[in-house]
LOZA-521131 format. One line per field, with one value per residue (C-alpha): x, y, z; residue number from 1. Coordinates in Angstrom, 3 decimals. Layout:
REM LOZA-521131
xx = c(X|...);
yy = c(Y|...);
zz = c(Z|...);
num = c(NUM|...);
//
This chain:
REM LOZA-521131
xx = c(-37.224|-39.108|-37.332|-36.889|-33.871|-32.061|-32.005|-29.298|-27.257|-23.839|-22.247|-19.093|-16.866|-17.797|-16.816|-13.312|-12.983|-12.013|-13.374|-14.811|-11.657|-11.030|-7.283|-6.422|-3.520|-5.236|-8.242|-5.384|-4.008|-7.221|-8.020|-4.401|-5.351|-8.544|-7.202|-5.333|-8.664|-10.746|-9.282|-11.072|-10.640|-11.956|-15.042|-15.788|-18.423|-16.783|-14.084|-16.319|-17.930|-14.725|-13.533|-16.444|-16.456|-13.006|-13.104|-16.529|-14.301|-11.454|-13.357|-15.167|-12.061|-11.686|-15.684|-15.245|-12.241|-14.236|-17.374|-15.470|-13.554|-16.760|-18.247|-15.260|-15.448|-19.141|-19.126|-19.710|-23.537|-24.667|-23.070|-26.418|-24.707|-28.574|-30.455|-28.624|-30.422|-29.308|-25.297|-23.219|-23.574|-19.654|-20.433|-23.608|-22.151|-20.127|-23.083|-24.109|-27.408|-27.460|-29.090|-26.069|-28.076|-28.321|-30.979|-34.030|-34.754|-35.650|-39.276|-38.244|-37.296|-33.081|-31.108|-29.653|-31.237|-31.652|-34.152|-36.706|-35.911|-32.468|-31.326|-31.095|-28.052|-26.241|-27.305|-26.315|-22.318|-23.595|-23.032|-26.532|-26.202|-26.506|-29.572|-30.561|-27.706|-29.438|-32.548|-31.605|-29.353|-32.581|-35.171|-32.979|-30.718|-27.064|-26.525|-24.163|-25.745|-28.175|-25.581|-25.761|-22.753|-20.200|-20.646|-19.325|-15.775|-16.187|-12.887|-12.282|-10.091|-6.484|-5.249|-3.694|-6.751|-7.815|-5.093|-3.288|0.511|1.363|4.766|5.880|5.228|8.157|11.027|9.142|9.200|13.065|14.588|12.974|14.138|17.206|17.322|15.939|18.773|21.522|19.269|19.339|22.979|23.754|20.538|18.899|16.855|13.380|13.296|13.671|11.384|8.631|9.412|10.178|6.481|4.994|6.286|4.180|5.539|4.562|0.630|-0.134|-1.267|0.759|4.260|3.794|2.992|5.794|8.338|6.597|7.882|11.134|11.274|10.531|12.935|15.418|14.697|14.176|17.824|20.824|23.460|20.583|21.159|19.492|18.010|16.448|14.894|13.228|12.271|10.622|8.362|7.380|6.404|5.122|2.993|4.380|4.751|1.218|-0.217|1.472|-1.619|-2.258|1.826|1.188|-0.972|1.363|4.589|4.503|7.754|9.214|7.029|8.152|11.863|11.186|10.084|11.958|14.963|13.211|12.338|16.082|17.424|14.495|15.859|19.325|19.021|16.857|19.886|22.421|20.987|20.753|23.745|23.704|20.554|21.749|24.960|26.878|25.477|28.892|30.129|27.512|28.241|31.731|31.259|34.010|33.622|32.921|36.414|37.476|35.350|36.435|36.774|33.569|32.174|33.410|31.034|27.691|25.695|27.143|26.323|22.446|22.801|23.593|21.077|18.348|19.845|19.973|16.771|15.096|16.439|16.113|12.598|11.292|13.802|14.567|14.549|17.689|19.139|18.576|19.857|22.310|24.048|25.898|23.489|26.709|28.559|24.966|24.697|28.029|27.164|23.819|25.896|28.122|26.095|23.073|25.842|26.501|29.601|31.930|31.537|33.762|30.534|30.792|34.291|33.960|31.059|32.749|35.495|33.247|31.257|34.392|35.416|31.700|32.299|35.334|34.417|31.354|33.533|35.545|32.835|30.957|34.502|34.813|31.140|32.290|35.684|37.963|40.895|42.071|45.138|47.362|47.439|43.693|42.502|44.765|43.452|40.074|40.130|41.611|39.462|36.349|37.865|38.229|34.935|33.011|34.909|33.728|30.095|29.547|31.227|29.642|25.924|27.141|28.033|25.668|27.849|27.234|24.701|22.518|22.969|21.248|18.426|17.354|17.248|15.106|12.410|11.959|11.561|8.889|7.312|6.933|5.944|3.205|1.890|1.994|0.268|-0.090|3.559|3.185|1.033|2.349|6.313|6.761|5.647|9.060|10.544|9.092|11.335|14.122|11.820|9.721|13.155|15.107|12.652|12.095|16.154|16.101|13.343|15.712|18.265|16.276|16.448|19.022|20.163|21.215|22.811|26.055|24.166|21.332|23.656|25.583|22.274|21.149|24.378|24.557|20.312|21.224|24.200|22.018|18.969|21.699|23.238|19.518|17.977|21.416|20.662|17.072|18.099|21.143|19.575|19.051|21.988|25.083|28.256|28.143|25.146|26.228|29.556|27.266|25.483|28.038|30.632|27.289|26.496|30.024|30.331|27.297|28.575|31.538|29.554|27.750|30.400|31.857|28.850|28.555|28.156|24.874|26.196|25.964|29.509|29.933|28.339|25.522|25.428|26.629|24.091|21.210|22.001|22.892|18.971|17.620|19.255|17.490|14.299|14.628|15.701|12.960|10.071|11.446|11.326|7.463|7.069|3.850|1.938|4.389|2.820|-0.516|-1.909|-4.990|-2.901|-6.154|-5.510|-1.959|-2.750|-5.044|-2.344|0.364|-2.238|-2.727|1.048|1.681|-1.019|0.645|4.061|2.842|1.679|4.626|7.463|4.702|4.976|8.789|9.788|7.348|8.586|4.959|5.871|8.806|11.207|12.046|9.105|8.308|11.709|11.012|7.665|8.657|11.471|8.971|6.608|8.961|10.037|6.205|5.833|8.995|6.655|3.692|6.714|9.242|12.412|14.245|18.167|19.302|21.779|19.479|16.962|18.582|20.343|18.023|18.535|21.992|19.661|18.188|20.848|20.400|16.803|16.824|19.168|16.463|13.919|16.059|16.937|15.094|15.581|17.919|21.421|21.171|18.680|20.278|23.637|21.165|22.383|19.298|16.870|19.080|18.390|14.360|13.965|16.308|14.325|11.057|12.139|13.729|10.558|8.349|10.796|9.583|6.499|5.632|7.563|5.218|1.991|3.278|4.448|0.854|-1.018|0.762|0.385|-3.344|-3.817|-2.226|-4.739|-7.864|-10.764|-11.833|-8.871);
yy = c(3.837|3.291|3.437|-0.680|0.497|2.614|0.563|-1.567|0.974|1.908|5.249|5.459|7.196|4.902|1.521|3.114|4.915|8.234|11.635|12.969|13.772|13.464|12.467|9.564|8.808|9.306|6.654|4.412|4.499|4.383|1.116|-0.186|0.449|-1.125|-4.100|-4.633|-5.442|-6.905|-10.070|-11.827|-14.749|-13.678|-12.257|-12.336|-10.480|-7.535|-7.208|-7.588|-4.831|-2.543|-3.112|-2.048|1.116|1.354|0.983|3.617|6.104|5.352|5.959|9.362|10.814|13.633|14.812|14.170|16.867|19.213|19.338|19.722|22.495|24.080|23.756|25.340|28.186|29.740|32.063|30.884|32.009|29.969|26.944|24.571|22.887|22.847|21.026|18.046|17.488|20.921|19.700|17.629|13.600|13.894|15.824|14.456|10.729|11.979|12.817|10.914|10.560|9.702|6.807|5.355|5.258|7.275|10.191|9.621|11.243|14.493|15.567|18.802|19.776|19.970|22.611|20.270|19.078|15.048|12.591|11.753|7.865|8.333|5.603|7.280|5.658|7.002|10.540|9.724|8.354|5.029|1.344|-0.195|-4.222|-6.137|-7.226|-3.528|-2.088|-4.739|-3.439|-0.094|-1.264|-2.357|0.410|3.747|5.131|5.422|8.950|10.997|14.793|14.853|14.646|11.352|9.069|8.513|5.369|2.517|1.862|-1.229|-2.830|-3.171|0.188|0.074|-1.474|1.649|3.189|0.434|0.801|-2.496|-1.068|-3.574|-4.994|-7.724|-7.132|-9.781|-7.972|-4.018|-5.146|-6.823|-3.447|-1.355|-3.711|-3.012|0.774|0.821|-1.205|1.323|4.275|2.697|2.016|5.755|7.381|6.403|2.855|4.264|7.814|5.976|3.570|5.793|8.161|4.935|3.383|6.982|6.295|5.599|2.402|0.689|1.875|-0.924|-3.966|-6.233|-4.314|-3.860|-7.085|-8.166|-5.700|-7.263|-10.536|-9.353|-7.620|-10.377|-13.088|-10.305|-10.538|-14.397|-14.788|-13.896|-11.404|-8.203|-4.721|-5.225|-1.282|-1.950|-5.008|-3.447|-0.352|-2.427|-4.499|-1.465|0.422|-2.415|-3.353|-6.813|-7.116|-7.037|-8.795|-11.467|-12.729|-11.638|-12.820|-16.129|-17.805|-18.348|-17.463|-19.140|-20.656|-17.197|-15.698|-18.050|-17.816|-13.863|-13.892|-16.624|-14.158|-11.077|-12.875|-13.841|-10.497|-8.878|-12.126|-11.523|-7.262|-7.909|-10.289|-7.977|-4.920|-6.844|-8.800|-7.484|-9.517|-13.086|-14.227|-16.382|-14.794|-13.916|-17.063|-18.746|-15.761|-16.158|-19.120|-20.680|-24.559|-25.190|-26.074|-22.561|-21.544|-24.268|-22.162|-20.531|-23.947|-25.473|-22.460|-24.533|-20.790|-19.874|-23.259|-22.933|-19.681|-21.213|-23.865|-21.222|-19.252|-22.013|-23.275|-19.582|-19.828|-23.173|-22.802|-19.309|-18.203|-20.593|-18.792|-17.134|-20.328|-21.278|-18.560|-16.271|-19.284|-22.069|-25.201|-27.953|-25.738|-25.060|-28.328|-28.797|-26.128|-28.299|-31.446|-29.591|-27.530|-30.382|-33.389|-34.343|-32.101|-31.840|-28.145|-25.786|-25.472|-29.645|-29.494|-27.146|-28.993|-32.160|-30.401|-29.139|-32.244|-34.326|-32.265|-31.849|-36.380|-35.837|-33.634|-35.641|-38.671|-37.134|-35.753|-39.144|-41.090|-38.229|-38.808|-42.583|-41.664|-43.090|-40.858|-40.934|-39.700|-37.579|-39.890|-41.404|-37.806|-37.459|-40.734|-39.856|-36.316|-37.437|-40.593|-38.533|-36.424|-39.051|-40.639|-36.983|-36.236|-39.439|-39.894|-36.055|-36.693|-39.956|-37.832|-35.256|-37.962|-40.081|-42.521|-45.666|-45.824|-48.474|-47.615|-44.135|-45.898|-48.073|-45.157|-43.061|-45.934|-46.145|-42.625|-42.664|-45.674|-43.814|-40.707|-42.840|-44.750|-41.372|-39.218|-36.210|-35.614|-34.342|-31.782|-31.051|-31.286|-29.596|-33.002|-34.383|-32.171|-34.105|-36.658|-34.939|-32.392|-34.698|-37.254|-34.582|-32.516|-35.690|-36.499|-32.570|-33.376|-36.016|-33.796|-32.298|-34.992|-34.692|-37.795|-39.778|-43.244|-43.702|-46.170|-42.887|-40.481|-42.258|-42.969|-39.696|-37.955|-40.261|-39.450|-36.091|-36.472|-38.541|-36.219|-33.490|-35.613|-36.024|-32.163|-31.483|-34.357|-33.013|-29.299|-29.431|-26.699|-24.415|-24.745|-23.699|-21.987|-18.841|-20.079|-23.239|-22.164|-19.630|-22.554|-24.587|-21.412|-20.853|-24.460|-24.643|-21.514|-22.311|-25.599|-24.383|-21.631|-24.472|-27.059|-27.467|-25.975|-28.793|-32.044|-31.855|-29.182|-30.607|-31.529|-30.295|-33.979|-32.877|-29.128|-28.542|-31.238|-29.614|-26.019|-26.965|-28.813|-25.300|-23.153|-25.131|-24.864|-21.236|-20.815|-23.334|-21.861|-18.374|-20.158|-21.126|-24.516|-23.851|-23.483|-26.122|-28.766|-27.524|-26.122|-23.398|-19.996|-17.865|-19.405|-18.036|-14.780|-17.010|-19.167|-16.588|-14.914|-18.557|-19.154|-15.977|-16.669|-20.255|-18.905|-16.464|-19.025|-21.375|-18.463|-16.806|-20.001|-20.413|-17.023|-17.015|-20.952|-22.081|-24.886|-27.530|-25.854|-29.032|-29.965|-26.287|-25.596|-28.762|-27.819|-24.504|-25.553|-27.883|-24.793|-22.554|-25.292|-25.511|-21.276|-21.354|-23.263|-20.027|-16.920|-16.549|-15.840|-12.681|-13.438|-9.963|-8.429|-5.265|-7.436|-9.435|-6.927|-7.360|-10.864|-10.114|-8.709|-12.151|-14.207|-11.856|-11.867|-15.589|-15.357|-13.161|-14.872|-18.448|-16.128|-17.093|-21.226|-23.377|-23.394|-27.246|-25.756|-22.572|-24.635|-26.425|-25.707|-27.113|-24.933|-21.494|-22.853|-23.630|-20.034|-17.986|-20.204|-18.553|-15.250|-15.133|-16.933|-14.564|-11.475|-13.192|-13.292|-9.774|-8.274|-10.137|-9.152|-5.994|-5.857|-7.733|-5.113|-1.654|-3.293|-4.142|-0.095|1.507|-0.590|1.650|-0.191|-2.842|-4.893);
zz = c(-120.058|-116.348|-113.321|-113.373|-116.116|-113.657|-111.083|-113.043|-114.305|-112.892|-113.518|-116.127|-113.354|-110.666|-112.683|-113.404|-110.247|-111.571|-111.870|-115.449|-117.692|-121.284|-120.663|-122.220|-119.858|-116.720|-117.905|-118.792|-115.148|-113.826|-115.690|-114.806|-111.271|-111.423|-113.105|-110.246|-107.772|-110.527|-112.438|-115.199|-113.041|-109.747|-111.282|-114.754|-114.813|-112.919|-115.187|-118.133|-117.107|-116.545|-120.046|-121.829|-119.334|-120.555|-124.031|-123.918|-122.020|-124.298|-127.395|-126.959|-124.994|-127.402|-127.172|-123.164|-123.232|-125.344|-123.273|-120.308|-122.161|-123.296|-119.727|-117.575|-120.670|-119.631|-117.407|-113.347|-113.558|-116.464|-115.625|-114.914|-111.964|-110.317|-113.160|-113.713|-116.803|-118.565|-117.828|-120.853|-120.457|-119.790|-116.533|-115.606|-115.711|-112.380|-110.704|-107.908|-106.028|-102.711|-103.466|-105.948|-108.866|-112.268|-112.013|-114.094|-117.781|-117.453|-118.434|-119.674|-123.091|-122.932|-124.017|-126.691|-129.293|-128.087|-129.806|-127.450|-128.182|-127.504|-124.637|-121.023|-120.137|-122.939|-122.219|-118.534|-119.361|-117.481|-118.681|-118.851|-118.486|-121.583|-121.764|-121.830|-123.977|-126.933|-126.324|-126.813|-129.884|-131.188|-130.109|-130.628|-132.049|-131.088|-130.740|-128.542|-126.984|-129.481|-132.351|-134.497|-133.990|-136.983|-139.313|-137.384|-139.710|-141.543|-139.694|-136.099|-134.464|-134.640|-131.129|-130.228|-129.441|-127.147|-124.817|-126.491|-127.825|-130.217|-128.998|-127.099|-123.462|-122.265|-124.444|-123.311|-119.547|-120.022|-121.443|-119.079|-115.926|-117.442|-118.084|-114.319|-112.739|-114.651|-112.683|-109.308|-109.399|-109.688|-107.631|-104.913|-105.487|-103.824|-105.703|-109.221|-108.760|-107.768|-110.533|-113.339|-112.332|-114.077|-117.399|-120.405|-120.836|-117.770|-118.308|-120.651|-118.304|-119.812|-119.738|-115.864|-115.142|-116.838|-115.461|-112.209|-113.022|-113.930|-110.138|-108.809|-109.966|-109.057|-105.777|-105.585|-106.400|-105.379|-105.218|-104.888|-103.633|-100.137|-100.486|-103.989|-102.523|-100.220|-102.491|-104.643|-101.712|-100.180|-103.424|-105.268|-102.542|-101.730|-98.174|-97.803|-101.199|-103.259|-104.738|-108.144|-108.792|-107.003|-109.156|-111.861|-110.531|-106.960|-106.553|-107.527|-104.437|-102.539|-102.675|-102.672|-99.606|-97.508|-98.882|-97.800|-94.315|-94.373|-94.693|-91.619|-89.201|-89.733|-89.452|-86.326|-84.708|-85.826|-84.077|-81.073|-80.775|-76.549|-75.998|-77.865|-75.747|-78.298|-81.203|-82.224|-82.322|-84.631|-87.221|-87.083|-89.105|-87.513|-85.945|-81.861|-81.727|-81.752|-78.978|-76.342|-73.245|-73.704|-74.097|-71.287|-69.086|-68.103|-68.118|-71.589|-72.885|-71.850|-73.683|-77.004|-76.322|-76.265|-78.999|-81.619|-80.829|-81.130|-85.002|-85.969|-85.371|-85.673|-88.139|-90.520|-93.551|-92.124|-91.470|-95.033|-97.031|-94.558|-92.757|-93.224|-92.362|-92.058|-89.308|-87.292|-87.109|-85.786|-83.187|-82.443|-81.788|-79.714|-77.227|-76.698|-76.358|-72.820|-71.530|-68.553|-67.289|-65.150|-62.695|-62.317|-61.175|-58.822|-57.719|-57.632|-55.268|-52.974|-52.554|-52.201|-49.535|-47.525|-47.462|-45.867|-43.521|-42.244|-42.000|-39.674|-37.758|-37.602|-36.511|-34.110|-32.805|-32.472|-31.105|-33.546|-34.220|-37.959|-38.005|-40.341|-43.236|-42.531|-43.279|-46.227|-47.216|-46.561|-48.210|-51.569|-51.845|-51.574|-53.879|-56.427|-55.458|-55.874|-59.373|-60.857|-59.608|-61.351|-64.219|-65.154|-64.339|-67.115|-69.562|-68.819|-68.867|-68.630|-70.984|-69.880|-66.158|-66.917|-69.531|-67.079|-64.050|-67.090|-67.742|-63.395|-63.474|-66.471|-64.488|-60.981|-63.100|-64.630|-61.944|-59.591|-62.100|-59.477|-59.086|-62.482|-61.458|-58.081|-58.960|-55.426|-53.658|-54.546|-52.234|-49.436|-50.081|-47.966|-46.133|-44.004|-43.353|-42.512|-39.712|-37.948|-37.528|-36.717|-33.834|-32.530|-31.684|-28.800|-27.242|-23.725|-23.925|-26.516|-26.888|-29.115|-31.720|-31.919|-32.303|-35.201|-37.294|-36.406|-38.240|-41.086|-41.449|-41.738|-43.880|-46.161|-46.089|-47.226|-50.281|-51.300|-50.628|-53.227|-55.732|-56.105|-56.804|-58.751|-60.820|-57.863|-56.684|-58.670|-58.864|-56.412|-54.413|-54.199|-52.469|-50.426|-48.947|-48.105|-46.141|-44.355|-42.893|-42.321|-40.307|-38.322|-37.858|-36.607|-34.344|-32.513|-32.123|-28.595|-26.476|-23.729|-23.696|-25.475|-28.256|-31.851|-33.594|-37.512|-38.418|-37.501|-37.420|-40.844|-42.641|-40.783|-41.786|-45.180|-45.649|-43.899|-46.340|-48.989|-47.618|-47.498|-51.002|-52.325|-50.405|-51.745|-55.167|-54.804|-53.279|-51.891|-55.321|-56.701|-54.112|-55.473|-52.587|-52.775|-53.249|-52.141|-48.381|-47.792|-46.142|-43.593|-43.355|-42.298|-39.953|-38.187|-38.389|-36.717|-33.667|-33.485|-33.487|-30.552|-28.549|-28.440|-27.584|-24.728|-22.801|-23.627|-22.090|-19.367|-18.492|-18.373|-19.640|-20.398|-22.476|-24.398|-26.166|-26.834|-28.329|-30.475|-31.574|-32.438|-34.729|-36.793|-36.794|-37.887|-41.223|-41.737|-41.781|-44.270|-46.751|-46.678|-45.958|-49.060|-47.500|-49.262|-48.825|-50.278|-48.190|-48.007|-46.407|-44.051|-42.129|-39.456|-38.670|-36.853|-33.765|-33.778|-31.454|-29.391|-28.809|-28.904|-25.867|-23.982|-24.300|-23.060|-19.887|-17.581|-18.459|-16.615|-17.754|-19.449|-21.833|-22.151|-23.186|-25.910|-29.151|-30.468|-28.509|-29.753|-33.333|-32.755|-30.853|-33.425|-36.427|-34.782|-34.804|-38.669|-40.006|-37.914|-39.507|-43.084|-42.289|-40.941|-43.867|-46.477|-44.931|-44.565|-48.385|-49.737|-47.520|-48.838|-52.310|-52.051|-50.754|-53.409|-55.908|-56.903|-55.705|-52.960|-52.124);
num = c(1|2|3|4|5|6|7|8|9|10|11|12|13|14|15|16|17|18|19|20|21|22|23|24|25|26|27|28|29|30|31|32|33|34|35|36|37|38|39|40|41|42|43|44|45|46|47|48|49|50|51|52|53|54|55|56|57|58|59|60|61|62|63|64|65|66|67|68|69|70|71|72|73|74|75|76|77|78|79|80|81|82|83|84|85|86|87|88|89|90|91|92|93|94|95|96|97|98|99|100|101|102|103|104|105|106|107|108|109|110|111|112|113|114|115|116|117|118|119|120|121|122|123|124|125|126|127|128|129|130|131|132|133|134|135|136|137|138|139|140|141|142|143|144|145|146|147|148|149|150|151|152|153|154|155|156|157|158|159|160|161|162|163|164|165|166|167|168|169|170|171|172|173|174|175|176|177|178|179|180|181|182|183|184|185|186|187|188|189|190|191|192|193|194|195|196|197|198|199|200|201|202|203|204|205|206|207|208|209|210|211|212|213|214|215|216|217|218|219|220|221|222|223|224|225|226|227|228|229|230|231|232|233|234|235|236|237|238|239|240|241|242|243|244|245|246|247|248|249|250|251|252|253|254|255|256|257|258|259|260|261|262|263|264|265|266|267|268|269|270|271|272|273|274|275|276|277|278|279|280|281|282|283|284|285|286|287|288|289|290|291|292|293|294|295|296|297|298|299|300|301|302|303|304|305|306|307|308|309|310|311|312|313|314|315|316|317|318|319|320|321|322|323|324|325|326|327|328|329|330|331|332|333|334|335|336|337|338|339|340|341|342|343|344|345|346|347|348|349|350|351|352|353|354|355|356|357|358|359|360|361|362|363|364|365|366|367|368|369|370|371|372|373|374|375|376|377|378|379|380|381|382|383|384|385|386|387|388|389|390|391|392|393|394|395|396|397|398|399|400|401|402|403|404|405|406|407|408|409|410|411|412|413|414|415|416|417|418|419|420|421|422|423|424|425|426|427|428|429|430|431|432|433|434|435|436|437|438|439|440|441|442|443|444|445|446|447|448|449|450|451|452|453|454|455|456|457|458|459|460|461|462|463|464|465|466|467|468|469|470|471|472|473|474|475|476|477|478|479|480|481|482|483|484|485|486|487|488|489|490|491|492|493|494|495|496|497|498|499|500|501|502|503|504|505|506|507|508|509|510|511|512|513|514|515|516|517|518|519|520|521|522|523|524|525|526|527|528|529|530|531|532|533|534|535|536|537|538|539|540|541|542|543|544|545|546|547|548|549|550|551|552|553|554|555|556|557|558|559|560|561|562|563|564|565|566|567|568|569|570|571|572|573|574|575|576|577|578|579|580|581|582|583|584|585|586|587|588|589|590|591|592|593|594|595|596|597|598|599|600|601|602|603|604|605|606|607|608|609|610|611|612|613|614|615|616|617|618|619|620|621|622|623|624|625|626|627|628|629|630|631|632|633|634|635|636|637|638|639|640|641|642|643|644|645);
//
């Protein structure tokens, strides 16, 4: 043969992946394996190809074993391991070039006794193609090592010498799935598995693919031991390859592993019960009508919401096979449908009392006295008023009222497009309103009409900074808030003739409070404003701020219009300074009445007596605090970066 013949040859060894052996049971697992990575319907030519290499190795086993015999017999120096053409075809067919490819005929006379028109490939234990293996049919004869091969038998082998056992593979594969369940119910599942997939049974192709099948309807229904489950994925390779199973058992795949996926949700949930609040109560398998405290808690309620949500969608094989579908929906109903929370109440108390409070102040601005029973009056009609404007915004209730306020809202949304974008522009809706009325309150003197809009401006500006961050504030910081305003309220009322009365003192801290906690929130970027400016910003802010207090404390000019123009600068540096409210943070701000009463020293005593000018100049000095302490924070945090900063 030339060299063109080598070039298609493929060694015996290489096709079935094993190293020379005469073993009959180890080129039976080899071929099993093979089989495996080489169906007759991926590539046909492949596998044709393995079962000829199969049935060759299969075939001359017994002369394989006894040249391998004879070889490991001769003594060390002897052995040709340097001529590859003086070692036995059985050897030499595990040879391999570096190249890939069969070594060429010798030129040399062998040591055996071999025709000189005996094929190559024969000599070599490679698989020519077919078009050569008929021309070598035709040209030479078939011999074996130089010795001429037996008669071909006039009838075809008996199939137990081509690896076929002659039994049905369906009732094999059944009693063996059997005889392995009785084993795995008294031993552990893993250790007989591995040891049960080396028996002489399960080498014939058919028999394991069966006892395959037979595995996996086990596991696609129910009532299975969860540990031989899992035995039998991991050592049967399914949790990473399905496919040669899927093409005629797919709806058995499938239900295998939604139930394997089942069992991984629900361990994963189980070992984490700390991190799921509520998770107990969906597993309980008990209704939402056993659980009606917990339900009636706003926070534990947005809990469940998240919870239920995080397994209808990602884990839904659990919610199919491990839980009870009817009662999560019950639990759906429950937690999404509009409810009356503990958190609403309380809200509804405190807001019911804040509209009392400013009515008084306002018929106190006017001079009207109410009396005993006017405030009793007052304070339980706002009461009544407060509980049923919050509970009809939890229902939703009326229906149509709350439809129709939903379409105007989709309306303004869609003819304002950029408030989409810039959700923090809605905040101006109450910021800009309420630092004007603020502004007006600088002003010495007053008429009664003035003062009278100006309180109910602020008390409206309030209602609305509160209706537009329900979500911010709630529960603890909602009660925070309001003791705050109040107490400042109460700190500035009855300074003077010009001192601010709760009316308008306790609106105006209230709307500052909630400045502060939405600029510490992120306004800024929520108005869509270039983030890469802010350090500018605060640097200009802080030059600005600078220049108003300078002339303030050395009286260079009128103290009035500065104190005003410093309170509207201050609101404006809240917007680019995040305000940190933690109590190991703050503790600095007590010095700051103090150093706003310095620096009014040296003013006349009507401006000193100004409530309004304490609140601009101790503003200042809080925002300025802010504002130091986040350069100061950006700056040691850009240092301790490697690199340029």
């Amino acid at each position: 043969m030339d060299g063109g013949t080598y070039s298609a040859e493929r060694n015996l060894w290489d096709i079935l992946d094993t190293a020379p052996t005469g073993d009959e049971r180890v080129l039976k697992r080899a071929y099993a394996k093979r089989l495996k990575v080489t169906r007759p319907e991926d590539d046909p030519a492949a596998f044709q190809e393995l079962r000829d290499a199969y049935e060759y190795a299969l075939r001359h086993a017994p002369r394989f074993a006894a040249e391998l015999a004879e070889r490991h017999a001769m003594p060390a120096a002897e052995r040709p391991e340097s001529d590859p053409a003086r070692l036995p075809p059985a050897l030499a067919s595990g040879l391999k070039t570096d190249t890939g490819l069969t070594p060429p005929a010798p030129t040399q006379t062998p040591a055996v006794d071999i025709p000189a028109e005996a094929p190559a490939a024969e000599l070599w234990g490679v698989l020519a193609d077919a078009a050569q293996e008929t021309h070598a049919a035709q040209e030479a004869p078939a011999e074996l090592w130089g010795v001429p091969d037996e008669p071909a038998p006039e009838c075809m082998p008996p199939p137990e010498q081509w690896g076929v056992v002659a039994i049905d593979p369906v009732e094999e594969a059944a009693s063996l799935w059997q005889a392995f369940l009785e084993q795995s119910r008294r031993r552990d599942a893993a250790a007989v598995l591995a040891g049960f997939l080396e028996r002489e049974e399960l080498l014939n192709l058919d028999v394991r693919e069966e006892f395959d099948v037979c595995a996996l309807r086990y596991c696609a229904s129910a009532g299975y031991n969860l540990s031989l489950r899992n035995a039998l994925f991991e050592q049967l390779g399914w949790e990473y390859d399905f496919s040669y199973l899927a093409r005629r058992h797919g709806d058995l795949v499938r239900a295998a592993v939604q139930r394997y996926r089942a069992d991984r949700s629900f361990a994963h949930f189980s070992n984490n019960r700390d991190s799921y609040p509520g998770l107990d109560c969906i597993l309980s398998q008990q209704p939402p009508s056993a659980y009606v405290r917990q339900m009636l808690d706003k926070k534990f309620n947005l809990q469940l919401r998240g919870l239920l949500q995080t397994i209808r969608w990602q884990h839904g094989d659990m919610l199919a096979y491990k839980l009870d579908t009817d009662l999560f929906e019950q639990w759906e109903q429950a937690v999404f449908s509009r409810r009356y929370f503990k958190q609403t109440a309380f809200a509804s108390a405190g807001l019911g009392f804040v509209l009392h409070l400013i009515l008084s102040s306002l018929f106190k601005v006017a001079g009207v006295s109410l009396g005993d029973m006017g405030a009793y009056a007052s304070l339980l009609g706002f009461q009544v008023l407060a509980f049923s404007l919050l509970a009809m915004h939890a229902l939703r209730w009326p229906a149509p009222l709350f439809t129709r306020l939903q379409a105007l809202q989709e309306a303004l949304q869609k003819r304002l497009p950029m408030l989409q974008a810039r959700p923090g522009l809605l905040q101006l809706a109450w910021i800009v309103p309420y630092l004007l009325l603020a502004l007006l309150l600088f002003l010495p003197e007053r008429g009664e009409a003035l003062r009278i809009a100006t309180s109910v401006g602020l008390c409206a500006s309030a209602l609305l900074a509160y209706a537009m961050n329900r979500q911010l504030l709630n529960g603890v910081l909602l009660a925070a808030a309001l003791g705050l305003a109040m107490v400042a309220a109460m700190f500035m009322n009855g300074k003077g003739s010009t001192a601010l009365v709760i009316a308008n003192g306790m609106p105006m801290m209230f709307c500052l409070l909630l400045l502060a906690l939405r600029s510490a929130g992120g306004l800024y970027e929520e108005c869509g404003l270039p983030v890469e400016r802010l350090p500018r910003l605060r640097v200009a802010w802080l030059i600005g701020c600078a220049g108003l207090l300078l002339p303030l404390y050395l009286q260079l000019l009128p103290a009035v219009p500065l104190g005003a123009a410093l309170y509207a600068w201050s609101c404006a540096g809240l917007l680019i300074s995040p305000s940190d409210l933690r109590w190991r943070t703050v503790w600095p701000l007590v010095l700051v009445p103090s150093l706003g009463s310095v620096l009014l020293a040296g003013q006349a005593a009507p401006v000193r007596a100004m409530s309004m000018m304490h609140n601009g100049v101790e503003l200042a000095l809080i925002v300025l605090y802010f504002t130091v302490r986040c350069i100061y924070l950006r700056y040691g945090a850009a240092l301790s970066r490697p690199g340029l900063s």
